[in-house]
N, C-alpha and C positions, 0 to 999 in steps of 0.2 A: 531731225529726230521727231518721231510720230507719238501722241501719249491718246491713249483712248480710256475713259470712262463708260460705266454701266449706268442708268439711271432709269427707274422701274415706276412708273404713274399710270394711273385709271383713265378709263373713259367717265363719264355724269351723263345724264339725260337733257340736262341744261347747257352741255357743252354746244359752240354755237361756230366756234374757231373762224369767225368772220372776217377779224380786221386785218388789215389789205398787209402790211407791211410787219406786223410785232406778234410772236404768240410769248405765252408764257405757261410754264409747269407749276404748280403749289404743293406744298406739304400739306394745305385742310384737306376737309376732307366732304368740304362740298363748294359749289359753287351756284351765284345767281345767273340767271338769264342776259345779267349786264354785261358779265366777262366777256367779251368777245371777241378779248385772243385768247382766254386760255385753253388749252388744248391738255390735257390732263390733270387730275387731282390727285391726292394721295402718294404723291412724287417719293421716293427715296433720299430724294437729297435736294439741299436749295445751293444757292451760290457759295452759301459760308461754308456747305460740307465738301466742294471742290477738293481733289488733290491739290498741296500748294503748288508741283509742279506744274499741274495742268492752268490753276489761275497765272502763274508766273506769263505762261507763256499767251495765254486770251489777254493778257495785259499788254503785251506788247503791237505796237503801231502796225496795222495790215498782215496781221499773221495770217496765211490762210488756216479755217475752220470747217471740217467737215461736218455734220449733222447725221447721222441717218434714224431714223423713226420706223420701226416698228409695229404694225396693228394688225393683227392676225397673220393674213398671208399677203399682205401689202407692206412694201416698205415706200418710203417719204424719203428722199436725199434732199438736206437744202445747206447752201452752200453761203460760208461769213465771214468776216475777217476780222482781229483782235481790234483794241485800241486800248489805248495809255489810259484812257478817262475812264476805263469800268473799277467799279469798288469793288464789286463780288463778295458783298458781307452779308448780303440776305439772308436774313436763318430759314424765311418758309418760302421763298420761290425764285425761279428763274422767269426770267423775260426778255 
């Protein structure tokens, strides 16, 4: 069974989206030059506003995770898989 979510974040001028392996989205509404995975601001939603269906299942050991990103007329696919060990209680961000 497939569950897809919406989740709507900004571009920053200080976005930098550099580090090699981890981004992350925030609900602020700005960011430093030091973030260097986050890749948008002013996010829509953090981990705690997940569907609980859709946590349920990022919860589980190797689920596959689609991604796709959106930025104008470019989309971004990146490809993950669930595990047991996420909390998902973040009120202002994903990572």
């Amino acid at each position: 069974m497939n569950f897809r979510d919406v989740i709507m974040f900004y571009g920053h001028e200080h976005i930098r989206a550099t580090h090699p392996t981890t981004f992350e989205i925030t609900k602020e509404n700005y960011v430093t030059p030091r973030g260097d995975c986050i890749i948008g601001i002013n996010s829509s939603k953090a981990c705690y506003d997940l569907p609980p269906e859709i946590k349920s299942k990022l919860k589980t050991d190797n689920v596959k995770v689609s991604l796709t990103i959106k930025v104008g007329e470019e989309t971004f696919k990146v490809l993950a898989r669930g595990s047991s060990k996420l909390l998902l209680i973040d009120k202002k961000s994903m990572v």
